[in-house]
C-alpha positions, 0 to 999 in steps of 0.5 A: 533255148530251142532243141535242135533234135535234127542230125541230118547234118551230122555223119551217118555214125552212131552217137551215144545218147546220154543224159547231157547239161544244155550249159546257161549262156551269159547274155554276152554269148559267153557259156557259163559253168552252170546247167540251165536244163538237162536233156538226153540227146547225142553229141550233134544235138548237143553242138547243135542246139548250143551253137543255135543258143550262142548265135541267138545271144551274140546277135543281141549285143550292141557291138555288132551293131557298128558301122564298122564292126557290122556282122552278118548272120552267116558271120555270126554263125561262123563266130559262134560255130568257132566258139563252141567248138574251141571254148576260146573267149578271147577269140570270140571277143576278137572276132565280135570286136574286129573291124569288117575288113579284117574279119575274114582274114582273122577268122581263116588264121584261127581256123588254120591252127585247129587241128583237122578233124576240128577244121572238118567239123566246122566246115560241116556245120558251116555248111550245114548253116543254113539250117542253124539258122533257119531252126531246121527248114524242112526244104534246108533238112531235106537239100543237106541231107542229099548233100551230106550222102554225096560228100559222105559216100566216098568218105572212109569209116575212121574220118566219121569215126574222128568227127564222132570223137571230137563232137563226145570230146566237146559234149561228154564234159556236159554229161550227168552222173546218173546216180547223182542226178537220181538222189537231186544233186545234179553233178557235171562230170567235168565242170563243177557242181550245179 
């Protein structure tokens, strides 16, 4: 697993930096209840470097790999961006399994049932795909940045602040107790123990 520590894709919104559990990915893409390793980093780091972990697993799986079921790698960055976002297992194999034709129109009937600030969170990290999947291209960093100033300029502080909340609301399960951590049991606060 890479840590992702860029956030220039993320809105220029203060995100708390706290001790979070980086979640063991199954060798199918799916994340698992367990903690593969600890780090303390904001909410996008978090997203980002899981997303990252997701598309590196998905893209290893023979499925993908059919005649008829060929994925691309933007399309598997949408699958995984979707996935981590939602948790929803179901659609993750849906969308792996699906045929090429019906790909597209499966993925947009999905995204139309999220609500908006998780539409606009997967827009933004869509758009900010190229970096996933480079692992963060100075040049890319550099081109999104400007682009992020130019979208978010004209943005109102309570649509970041939304963005903001839904990335702690994905993330903050993954969060350590810190005085449990401290005595070597590592406890997740939502998620079972480890």
């Amino acid at each position: 697993m890479k840590l992702m520590r860029s956030q220039t894709w993320a809105p220029k919104v203060s995100s708390k930096t706290k001790l979070r559990a980086l979640p063991y990915i199954m060798p199918s893409g799916h994340l698992s209840g367990s903690a593969l390793l600890t780090w303390k980093c904001t909410a996008f780091q978090w997203f980002s470097t899981v997303v990252r972990a997701v598309i590196e697993k998905i893209k290893a799986r023979s499925i993908i790999n059919k005649r008829s079921r060929y994925k691309t790698y933007r399309q598997l960055t949408e699958i995984a961006i979707y996935y981590v976002l939602t948790s929803n297992e179901s659609a993750l194999e849906r969308l792996l399994c699906c045929r090429r034709r019906g790909f597209r129109g499966l993925l947009y009937f999905l995204i139309k049932r999220l609500d908006e600030p998780m539409r606009f969170c997967f827009d933004q990290a869509l758009s900010s795909a190229l970096w996933l999947e480079l692992r963060g291209n100075p040049r890319v960093q550099s081109n999104k940045q400007y682009v992020l100033e130019t979208v978010y300029e004209p943005m109102v502080h309570g649509r970041s602040r939304q963005i903001t909340m839904c990335m702690n609301a994905i993330s903050d399960p993954w969060i350590i107790d810190g005085i449990a951590y401290t005595r070597g049991m590592c406890f997740l606060s939502s998620r079972g123990s480890v």
